[in-house]
C-alpha positions in Angstrom: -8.5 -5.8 26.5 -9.5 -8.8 24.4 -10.1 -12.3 24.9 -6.7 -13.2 24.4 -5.0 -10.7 25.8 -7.4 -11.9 28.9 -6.3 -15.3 28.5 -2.4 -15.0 28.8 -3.0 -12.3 31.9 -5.2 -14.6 34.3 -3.1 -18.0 33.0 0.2 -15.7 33.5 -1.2 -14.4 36.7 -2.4 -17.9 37.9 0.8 -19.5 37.1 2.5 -16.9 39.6 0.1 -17.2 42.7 -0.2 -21.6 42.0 3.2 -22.2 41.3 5.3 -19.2 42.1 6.6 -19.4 37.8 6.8 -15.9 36.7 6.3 -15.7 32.9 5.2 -12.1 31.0 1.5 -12.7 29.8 3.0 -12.1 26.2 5.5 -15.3 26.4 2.0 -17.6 26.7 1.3 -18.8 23.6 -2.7 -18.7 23.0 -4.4 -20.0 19.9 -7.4 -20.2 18.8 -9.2 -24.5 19.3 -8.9 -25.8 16.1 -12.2 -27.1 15.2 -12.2 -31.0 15.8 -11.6 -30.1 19.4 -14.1 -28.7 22.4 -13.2 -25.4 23.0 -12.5 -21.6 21.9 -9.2 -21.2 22.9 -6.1 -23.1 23.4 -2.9 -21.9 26.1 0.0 -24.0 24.7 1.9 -25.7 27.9 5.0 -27.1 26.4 7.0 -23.9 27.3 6.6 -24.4 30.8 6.0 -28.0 31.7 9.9 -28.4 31.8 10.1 -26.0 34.6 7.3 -26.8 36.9 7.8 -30.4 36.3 4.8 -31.2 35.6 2.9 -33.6 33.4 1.1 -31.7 30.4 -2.6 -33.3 31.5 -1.7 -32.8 35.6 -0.5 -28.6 35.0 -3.7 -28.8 32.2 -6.0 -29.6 34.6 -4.7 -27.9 37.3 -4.4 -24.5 35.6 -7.6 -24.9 33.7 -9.6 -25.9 37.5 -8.2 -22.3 39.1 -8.9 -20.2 35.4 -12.3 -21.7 36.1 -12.4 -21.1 39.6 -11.0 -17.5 39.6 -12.3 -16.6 36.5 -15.9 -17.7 36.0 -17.4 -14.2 34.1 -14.4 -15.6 31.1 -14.6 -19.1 31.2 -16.9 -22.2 31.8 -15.4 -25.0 30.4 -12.1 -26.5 29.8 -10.2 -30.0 28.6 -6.8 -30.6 28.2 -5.2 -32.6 24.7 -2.2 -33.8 25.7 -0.4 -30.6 26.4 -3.2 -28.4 25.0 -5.4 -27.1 27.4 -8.8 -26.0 25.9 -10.7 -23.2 27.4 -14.4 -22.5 26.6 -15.3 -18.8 26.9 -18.7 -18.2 28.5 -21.5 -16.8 27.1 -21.7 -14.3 29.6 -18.4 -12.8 28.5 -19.9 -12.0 24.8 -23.5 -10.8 25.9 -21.8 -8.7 28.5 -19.1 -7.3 25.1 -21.9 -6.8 23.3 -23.9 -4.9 26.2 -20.6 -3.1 26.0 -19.3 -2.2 22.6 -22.5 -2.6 20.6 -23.3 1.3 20.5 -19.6 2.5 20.3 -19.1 3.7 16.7 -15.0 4.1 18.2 -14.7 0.3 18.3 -11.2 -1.0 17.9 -10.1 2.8 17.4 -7.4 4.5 19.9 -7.4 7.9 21.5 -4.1 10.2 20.4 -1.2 9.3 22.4 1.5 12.2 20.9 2.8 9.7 18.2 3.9 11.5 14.8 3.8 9.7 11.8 4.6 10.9 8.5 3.6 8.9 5.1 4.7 10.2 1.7 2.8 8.6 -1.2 1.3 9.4 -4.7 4.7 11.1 -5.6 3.9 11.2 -9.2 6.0 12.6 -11.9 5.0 15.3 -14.2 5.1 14.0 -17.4 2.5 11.8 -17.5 -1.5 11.2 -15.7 -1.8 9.0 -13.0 -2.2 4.6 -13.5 -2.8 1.8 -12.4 0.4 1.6 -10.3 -0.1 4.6 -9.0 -3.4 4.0 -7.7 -1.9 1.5 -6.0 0.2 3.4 -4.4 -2.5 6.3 -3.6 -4.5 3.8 -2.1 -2.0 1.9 0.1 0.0 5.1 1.2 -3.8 6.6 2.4 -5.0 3.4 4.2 -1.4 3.0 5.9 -1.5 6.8 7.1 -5.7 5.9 7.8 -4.1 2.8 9.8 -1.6 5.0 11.9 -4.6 7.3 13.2 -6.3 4.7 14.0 -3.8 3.7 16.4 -3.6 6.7 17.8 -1.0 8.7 16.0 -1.0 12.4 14.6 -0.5 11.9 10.4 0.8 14.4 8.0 -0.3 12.8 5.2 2.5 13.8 1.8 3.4 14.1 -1.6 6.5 15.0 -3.3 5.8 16.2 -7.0 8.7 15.3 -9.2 8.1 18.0 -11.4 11.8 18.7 -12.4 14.5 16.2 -14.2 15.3 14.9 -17.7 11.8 13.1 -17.9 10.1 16.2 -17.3 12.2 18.0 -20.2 11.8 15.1 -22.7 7.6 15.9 -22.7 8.5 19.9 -22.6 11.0 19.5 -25.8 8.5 17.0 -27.4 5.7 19.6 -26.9 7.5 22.0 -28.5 8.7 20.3 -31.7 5.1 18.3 -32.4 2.1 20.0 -30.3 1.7 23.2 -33.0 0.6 25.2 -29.6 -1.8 22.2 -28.4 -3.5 23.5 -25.3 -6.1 21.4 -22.8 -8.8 23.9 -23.6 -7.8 23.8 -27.5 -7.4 20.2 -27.9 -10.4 19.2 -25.6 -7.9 17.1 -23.6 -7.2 16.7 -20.1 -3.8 18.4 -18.8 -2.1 15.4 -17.6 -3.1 13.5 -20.9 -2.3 16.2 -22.9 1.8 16.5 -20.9 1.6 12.7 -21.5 1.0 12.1 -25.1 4.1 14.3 -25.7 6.1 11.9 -23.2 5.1 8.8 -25.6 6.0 11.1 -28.9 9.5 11.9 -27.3 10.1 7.9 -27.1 8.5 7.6 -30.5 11.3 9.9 -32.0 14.2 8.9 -29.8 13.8 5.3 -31.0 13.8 6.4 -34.8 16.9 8.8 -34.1 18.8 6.3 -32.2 17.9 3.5 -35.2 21.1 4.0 -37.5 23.1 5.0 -34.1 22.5 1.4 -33.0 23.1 -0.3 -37.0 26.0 1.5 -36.6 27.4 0.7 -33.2 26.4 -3.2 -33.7 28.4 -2.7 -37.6 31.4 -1.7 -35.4 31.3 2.3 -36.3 31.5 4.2 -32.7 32.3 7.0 -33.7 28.7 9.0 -32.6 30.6 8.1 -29.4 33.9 9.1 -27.4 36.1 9.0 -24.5 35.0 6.6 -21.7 32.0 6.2 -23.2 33.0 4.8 -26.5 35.1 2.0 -24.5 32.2 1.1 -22.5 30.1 1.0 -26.0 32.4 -1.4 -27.4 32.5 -3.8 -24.1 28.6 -4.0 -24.0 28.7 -4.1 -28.0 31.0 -7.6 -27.7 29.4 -8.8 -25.0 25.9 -9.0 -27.2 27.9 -10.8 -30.2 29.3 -13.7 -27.6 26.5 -14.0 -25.7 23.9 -14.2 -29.5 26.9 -17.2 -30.5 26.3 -19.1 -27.0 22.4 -19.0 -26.5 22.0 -21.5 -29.3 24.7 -24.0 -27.7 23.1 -23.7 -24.1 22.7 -26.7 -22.6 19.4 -26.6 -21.1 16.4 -24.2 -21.1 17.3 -22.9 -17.2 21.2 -21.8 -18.9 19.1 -20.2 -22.5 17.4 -18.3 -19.8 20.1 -16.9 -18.0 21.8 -16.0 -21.1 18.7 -14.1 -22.7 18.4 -12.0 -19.3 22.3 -11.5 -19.8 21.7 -10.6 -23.2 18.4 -8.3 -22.8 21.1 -6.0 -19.7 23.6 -5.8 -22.4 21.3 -4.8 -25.5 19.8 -2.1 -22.4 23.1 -0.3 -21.9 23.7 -0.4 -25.9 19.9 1.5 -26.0 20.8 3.7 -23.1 24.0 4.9 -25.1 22.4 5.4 -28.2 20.1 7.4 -26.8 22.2 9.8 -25.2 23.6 10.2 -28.5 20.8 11.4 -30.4 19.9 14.5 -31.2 16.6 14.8 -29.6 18.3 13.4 -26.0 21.3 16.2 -26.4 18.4 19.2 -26.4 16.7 17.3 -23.5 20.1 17.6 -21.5 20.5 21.1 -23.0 16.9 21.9 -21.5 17.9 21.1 -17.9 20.9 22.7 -17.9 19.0 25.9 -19.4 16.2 25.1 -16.5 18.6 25.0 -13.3 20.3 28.0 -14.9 16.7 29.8 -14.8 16.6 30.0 -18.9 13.0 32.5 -18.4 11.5 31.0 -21.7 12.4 27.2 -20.1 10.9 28.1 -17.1 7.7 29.7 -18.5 7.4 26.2 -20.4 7.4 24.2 -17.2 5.5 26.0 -15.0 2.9 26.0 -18.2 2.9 22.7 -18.5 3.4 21.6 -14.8 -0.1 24.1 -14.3 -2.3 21.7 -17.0 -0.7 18.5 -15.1 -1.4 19.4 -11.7 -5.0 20.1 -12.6 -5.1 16.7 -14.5 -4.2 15.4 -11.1 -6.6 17.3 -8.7 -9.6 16.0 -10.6 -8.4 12.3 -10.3 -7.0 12.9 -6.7 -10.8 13.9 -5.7 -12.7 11.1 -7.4 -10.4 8.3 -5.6 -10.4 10.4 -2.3 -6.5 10.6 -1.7 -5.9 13.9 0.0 -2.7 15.5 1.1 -1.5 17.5 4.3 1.5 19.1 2.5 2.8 18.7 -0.8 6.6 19.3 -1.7 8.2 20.1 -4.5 11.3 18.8 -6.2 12.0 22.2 -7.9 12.2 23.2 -4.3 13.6 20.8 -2.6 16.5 19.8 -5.0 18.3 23.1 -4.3 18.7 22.2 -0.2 20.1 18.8 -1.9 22.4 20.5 -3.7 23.3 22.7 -0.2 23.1 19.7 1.7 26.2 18.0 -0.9 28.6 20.6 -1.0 28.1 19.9 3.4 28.9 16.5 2.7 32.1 17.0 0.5 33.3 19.4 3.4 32.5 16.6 5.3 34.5 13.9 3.8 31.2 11.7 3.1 31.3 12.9 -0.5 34.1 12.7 -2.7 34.1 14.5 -6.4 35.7 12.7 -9.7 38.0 14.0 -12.2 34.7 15.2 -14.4 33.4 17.3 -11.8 30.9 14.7 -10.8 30.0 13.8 -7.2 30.0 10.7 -5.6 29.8 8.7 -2.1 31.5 5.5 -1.9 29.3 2.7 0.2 31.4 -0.3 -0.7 32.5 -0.6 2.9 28.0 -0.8 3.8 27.6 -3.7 1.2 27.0 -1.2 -1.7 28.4 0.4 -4.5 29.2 4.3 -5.3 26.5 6.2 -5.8 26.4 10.1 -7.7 24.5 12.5 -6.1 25.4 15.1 -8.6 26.4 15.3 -12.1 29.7 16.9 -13.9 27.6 19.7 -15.0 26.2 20.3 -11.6 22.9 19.4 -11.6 21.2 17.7 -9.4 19.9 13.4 -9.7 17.4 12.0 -8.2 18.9 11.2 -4.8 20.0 14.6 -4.6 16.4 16.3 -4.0 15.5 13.2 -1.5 18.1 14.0 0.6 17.1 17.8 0.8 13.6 16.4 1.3 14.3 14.2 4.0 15.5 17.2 5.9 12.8 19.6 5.3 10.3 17.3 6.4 12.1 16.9 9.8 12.7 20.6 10.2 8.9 21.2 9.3 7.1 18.4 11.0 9.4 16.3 13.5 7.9 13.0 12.9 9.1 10.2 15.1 9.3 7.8 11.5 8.7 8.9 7.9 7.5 6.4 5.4 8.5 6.2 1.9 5.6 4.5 0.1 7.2 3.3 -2.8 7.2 0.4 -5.7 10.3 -2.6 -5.1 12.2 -1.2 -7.7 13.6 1.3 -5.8 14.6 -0.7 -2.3 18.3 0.4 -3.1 17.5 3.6 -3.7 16.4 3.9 -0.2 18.9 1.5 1.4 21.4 4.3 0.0 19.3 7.3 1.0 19.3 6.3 4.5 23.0 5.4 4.5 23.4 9.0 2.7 21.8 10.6 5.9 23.1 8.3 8.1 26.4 9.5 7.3 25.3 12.9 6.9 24.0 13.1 10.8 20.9 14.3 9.8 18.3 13.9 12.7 16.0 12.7 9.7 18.1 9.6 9.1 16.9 7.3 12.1 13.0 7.6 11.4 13.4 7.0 7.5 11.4 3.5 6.0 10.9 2.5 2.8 7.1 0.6 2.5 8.0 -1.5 -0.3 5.0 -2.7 -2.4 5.6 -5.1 -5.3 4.0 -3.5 -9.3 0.9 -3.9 -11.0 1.6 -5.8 -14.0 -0.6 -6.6 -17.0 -1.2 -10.4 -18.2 1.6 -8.9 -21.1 3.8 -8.3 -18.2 5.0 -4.6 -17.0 3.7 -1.5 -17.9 5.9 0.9 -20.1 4.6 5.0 -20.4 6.8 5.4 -23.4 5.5 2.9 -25.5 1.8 3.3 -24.4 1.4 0.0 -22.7 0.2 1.6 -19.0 -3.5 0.8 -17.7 -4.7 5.1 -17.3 -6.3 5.5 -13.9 -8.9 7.9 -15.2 -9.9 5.5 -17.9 -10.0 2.5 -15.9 -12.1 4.1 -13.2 -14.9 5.1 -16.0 -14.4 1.1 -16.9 -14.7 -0.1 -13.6 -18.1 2.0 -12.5 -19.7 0.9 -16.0 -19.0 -2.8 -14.9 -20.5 -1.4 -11.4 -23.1 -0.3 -13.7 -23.8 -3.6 -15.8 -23.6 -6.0 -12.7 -26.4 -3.9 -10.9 -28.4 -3.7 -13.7 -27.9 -7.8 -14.1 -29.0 -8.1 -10.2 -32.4 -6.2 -10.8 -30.9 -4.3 -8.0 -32.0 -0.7 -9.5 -35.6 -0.6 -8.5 -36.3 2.2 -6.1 -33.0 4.2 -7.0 -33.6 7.7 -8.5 -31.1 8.4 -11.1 -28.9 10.5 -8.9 -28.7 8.1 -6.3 -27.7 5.2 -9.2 -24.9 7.0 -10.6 -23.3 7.5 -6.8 -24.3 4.1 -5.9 -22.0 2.9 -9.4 -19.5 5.0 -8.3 -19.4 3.9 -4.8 -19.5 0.5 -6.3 -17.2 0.8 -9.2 -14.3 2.8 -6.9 -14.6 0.3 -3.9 -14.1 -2.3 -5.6 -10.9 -1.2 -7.6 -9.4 -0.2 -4.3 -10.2 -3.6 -2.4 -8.6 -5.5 -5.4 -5.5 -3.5 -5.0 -5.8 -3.7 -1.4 -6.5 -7.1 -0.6 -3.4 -7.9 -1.6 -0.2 -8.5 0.9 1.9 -5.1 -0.4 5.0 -7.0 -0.6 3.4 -8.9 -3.2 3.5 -8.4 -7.0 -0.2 -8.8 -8.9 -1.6 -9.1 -11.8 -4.8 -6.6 -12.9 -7.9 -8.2 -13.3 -10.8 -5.7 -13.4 -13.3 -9.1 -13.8 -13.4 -10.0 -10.0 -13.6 -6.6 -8.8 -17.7 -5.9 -8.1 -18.7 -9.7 -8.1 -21.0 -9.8 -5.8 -20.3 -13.3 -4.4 -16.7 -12.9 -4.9 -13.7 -12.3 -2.5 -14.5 -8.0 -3.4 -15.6 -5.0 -1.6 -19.5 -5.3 -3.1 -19.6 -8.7 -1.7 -18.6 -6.5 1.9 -21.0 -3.3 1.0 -24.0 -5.2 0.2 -23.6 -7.2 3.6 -23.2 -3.6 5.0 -26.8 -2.7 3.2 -28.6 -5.8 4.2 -28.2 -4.5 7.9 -29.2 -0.5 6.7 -32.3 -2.2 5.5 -32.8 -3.9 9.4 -32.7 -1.1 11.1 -34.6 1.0 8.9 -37.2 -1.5 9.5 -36.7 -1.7 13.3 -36.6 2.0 13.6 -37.4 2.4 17.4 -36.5 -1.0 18.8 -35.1 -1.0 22.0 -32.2 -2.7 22.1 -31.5 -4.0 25.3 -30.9 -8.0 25.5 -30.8 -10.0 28.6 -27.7 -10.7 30.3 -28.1 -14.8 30.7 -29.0 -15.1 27.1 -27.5 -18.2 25.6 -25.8 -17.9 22.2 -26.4 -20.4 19.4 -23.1 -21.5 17.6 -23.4 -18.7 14.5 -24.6 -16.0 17.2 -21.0 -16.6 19.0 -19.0 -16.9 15.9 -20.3 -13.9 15.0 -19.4 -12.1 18.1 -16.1 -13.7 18.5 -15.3 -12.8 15.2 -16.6 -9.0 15.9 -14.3 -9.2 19.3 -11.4 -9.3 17.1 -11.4 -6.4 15.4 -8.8 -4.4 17.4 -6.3 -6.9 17.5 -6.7 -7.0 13.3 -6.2 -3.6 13.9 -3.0 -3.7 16.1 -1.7 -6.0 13.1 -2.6 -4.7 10.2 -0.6 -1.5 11.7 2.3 -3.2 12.8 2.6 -4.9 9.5 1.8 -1.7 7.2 -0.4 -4.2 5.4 -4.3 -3.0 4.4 -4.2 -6.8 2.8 -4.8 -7.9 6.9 -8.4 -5.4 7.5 -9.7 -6.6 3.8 -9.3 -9.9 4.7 -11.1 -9.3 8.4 -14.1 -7.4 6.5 -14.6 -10.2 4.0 -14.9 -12.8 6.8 -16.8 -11.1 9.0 -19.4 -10.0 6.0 -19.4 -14.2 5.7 -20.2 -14.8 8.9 -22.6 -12.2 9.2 -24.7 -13.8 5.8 -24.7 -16.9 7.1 -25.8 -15.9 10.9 -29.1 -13.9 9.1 -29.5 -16.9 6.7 -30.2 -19.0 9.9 -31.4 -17.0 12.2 -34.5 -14.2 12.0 -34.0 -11.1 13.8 -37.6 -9.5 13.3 -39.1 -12.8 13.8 -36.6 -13.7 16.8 -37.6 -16.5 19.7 -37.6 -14.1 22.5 -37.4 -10.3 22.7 -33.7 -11.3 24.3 -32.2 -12.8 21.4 -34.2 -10.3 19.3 -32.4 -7.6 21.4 -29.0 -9.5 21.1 -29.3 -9.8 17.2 -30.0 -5.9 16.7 -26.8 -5.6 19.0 -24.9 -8.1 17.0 -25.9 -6.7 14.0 -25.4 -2.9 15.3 -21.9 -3.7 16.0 -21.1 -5.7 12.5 -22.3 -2.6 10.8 -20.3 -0.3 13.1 -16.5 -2.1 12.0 -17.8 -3.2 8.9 -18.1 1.0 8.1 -15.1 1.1 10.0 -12.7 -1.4 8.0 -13.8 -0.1 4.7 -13.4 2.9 5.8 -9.4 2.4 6.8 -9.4 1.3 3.3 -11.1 4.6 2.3 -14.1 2.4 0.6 -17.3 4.2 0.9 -20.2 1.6 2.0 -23.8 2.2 0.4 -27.0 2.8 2.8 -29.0 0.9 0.2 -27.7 -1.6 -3.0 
């Protein structure tokens, strides 16, 4: 139990026998002293003066003379602020933590209690390689799932491949008209790139087919268009000439704002139209249809191409160290959707429109209608997600699945679990959505069609050649053999790409800067490793110390801080998982890497006053190596022997 767990049970507990109050320990509010008062830590009496009526000073002292009294391994001090009381925390408690926890590499981890979690990320589509967003994603779905064992659950750890849908047919239909046969062993080019560059060429074409559509449309001339559609074309076509004559009369920059945003939805839904009317978009659609349908030469394409993607993948996958218990497929998992919406139209939950479309109405929940299926049968988005959802349960029975998945789609999920809500799926219940906010550029958000994405492969060659430059700059090379360099880089160059994207709270949007990501005085996960390497090279020297310190030794203030702050560790923990938030244990491991440079900066450990305190530093510094490992290690940052 830590300190401050400690805390609220012996004042809780004091508070019953002394007074006869009965308050649950976790109702006591306990802060840490701030640091112009005496003290460690603070029990906050306001919430229960009222009732014991008592003066803040007279229940202070009172309750701080029996924690003292009854309590004298924790506590040997204490002074009361107006209705602060301040406890001091003896030295003996530390040593005798130390004494404890020093040699027990499990610190701050649980034992298995039956929990099931399951976390879903990754989830990439496959049209394109793997970037920069989705390494954030890899890397906060794998530390979340690395947090939850931690605490003592079972993981499955998955990923859904979207490997089906008009985005995959757009690269299949663009490899056929433009690759001449292009293969990865032909063209020298990895698979994923290869399925990619075809992606970019399909945008490249629609936008030059859907040029004269949109002269046209914005002439007057709809006639590419028809039915509903053509009506809707014309509403979104006026709305771009009113709103182009009042931008110039807005009255302030705040209204010329609002209108451009207004303008740029309007001018989206024009795009979107003209698109749909091209040529190139038509055989797209044509493709799917032929693919659901089982077309043989459509599916020989798409498993080809799907085949040179996934091995793209598994070679990026391994070098960033994101692993998978079970990965699904949307080819599979669409067609127990599909199952799963003719059940809901028996049902009443799903309703079908004069087209032949599907629909569910949430207007009632605070939503809108949603399709789960379209006119000519085949499946969207939602459609797999809900056959997903219950293959997973039937598979795994995990008390909660998480959804690790951008901010974009937080409606998305608000209507899945609705869906399945409604549905009476025992899935529905356990279904969360981690939101995470996108990794934009300094030129704003990343776009695969027009080439403007940040490649994962390419910036992870950029950021262990930065890895590579900064050592060099150091003089930190010297006794390296050139194996040992080029894993030390990569340990280097990987850890700090993930602690950048890490460090961050995931609800929180950021903006890539490879620059601060191996500083080695900087806020960054070399800063952490080499602190990590400073105490490899201790021990190495102190091979066959005993390490055994004396129970009465007195600590100096950086000695304690040190401690205190290792003491903490499993209630970062407890947080960090509670919060789904990696942001929390990055934050821990920088500050304790702090406190641990300034404690050897100040104090020798080989050249200690007594063999006690030389005892208690190898302890200290036993244990500061032990969660540093640890910490990283939640992150999934490797931490070097040597830098």
């Amino acid at each position: 139990m830590d300190i401050i767990s400690q805390i609220r049970t012996a004042a809780g507990q004091t508070l019953l026998e002394s007074y006869q109050y009965n308050i649950a320990p976790e109702d006591i509010q306990v802060n840490e002293t701030k640091p112009e008062f005496e003290g460690d830590y603070t029990v906050v009496l306001f919430s229960f003066v009222k009732s014991l009526k008592k003066s803040p000073e007279v229940l202070g002292n009172e309750l701080g003379a029996s924690l003292l009294r009854n309590y004298p391994h924790q506590f040997s001090a204490f002074n009361v602020i107006k209705g602060f009381l301040n406890l001091t925390v003896s030295d003996a408690y530390w040593t005798t933590f130390l004494s404890d926890q020093h040699a027990n590499e499990r610190f701050g981890l649980k034992e298995s209690h039956g929990g099931k979690v399951m976390v879903e990320y990754s989830s990439p589509n496959t049209n394109k390689p793997l970037h920069l967003g989705h390494l954030r994603n890899n890397f906060l779905g794998w530390s979340v799932a690395a947090l939850y064992k931690a605490g003592g659950y079972d993981i499955v750890k998955t990923c859904i491949a979207n490997d089906r849908g008009i985005h995959i047919c757009k690269s299949m239909i663009a490899w056929q008209r433009f690759a001449g046969g292009a293969t990865p062993e032909s063209t020298g080019i990895k698979g994923d790139h290869l399925v990619g560059d075809y992606y970019v060429k399909f945008g490249d074409e629609l936008k030059k087919q859907a040029k004269p559509l949109l002269e046209a449309f914005y002439a007057g001339n709809f006639d590419a268009v028809a039915g509903e559609t053509r009506q809707i074309l014309q509403k979104h076509v006026t709305a771009v000439a009113q709103l182009e004559a009042e931008i110039p009369k807005a009255a302030n920059d705040k209204q010329r704002g609002s209108l451009e945003e207004k303008l740029k939805t309007e001018k989206d839904e024009v795009n979107e139209i003209a698109g749909n009317a091209t040529e190139i978009m038509k055989a797209t659609q044509q493709m799917l249809v032929d693919w659901e349908a089982g077309k043989p030469d459509v599916i020989e394409l798409w498993r080809t191409m799907n085949s040179w993607v996934y091995a793209g993948f598994d070679e990026t996958y391994k070098r960033i160290g994101s692993d998978f218990d079970k990965i699904y497929y949307e080819s599979n998992t669409y067609i127990l959707g599909k199952e799963l919406v003719e059940y809901g139209l028996q049902k009443g939950v799903f309703f079908r429109k004069d087209d032949g479309s599907v629909w569910i109405d949430l207007e009632a929940d605070g939503l809108d209608q949603k399709i789960v299926q379209r006119k000519d049968g085949t499946a969207v988005y939602i459609t797999q997600d809900i056959g997903l959802a219950v293959k997973k349960y039937e598979e795994y029975k995990a008390d909660q699945s998480i959804y690790v998945v951008g901010d974009e789609q937080n409606y998305h999920f608000k209507v899945l679990k609705l869906i399945c809500q409604k549905l009476e799926l025992p899935s529905a219940n356990g279904i969360y959505h981690l939101s995470y906010g996108m990794v934009e550029l300094p030129t704003g958000r990343m776009k695969t069609r027009e080439g403007t994405v940040v490649d994962a492969d390419d910036l992870l060659d950029e950021m262990i050649k930065e890895a590579e430059i900064k050592t060099k700059e150091q003089g930190k090379t010297e006794g390296f053999t050139p194996e040992e360099l080029k894993e030390l880089y990569e340990i280097i160059g990987i850890g700090g790409i993930k602690f950048f994207l890490l460090r961050v709270d995931p609800k929180k949007r950021m903006v890539f800067n490879p620059s601060e990501s191996v500083d080695l005085h900087g806020y960054t996960a070399t800063f952490i490793q080499y602190a990590y390497a400073r105490i490899r090279s201790v021990f190495r020297k102190e091979a066959g110390q005993p390490v055994a310190a004396d129970a009465d030794t007195t600590l100096l203030p950086l000695e304690k801080k040190l401690v205190v702050t290792l003491e903490k560790y499993p209630v970062v923990l407890a947080q960090a998982l509670t919060e789904m938030n990696p942001s929390v244990v990055a934050a821990y491991a920088f500050e304790l890497a702090k406190t641990f440079n300034s404690f050897y900066s100040e104090h020798s450990i080989a050249g200690a006053e007594t063999p006690g305190k030389k005892a208690l530093r190898l302890q200290t510094s036993r244990l500061t190596a032990t969660v540093l490992r640890s910490a990283m290690g939640l992150l999934g940052i490797r931490m070097p022997e040597r830098m």
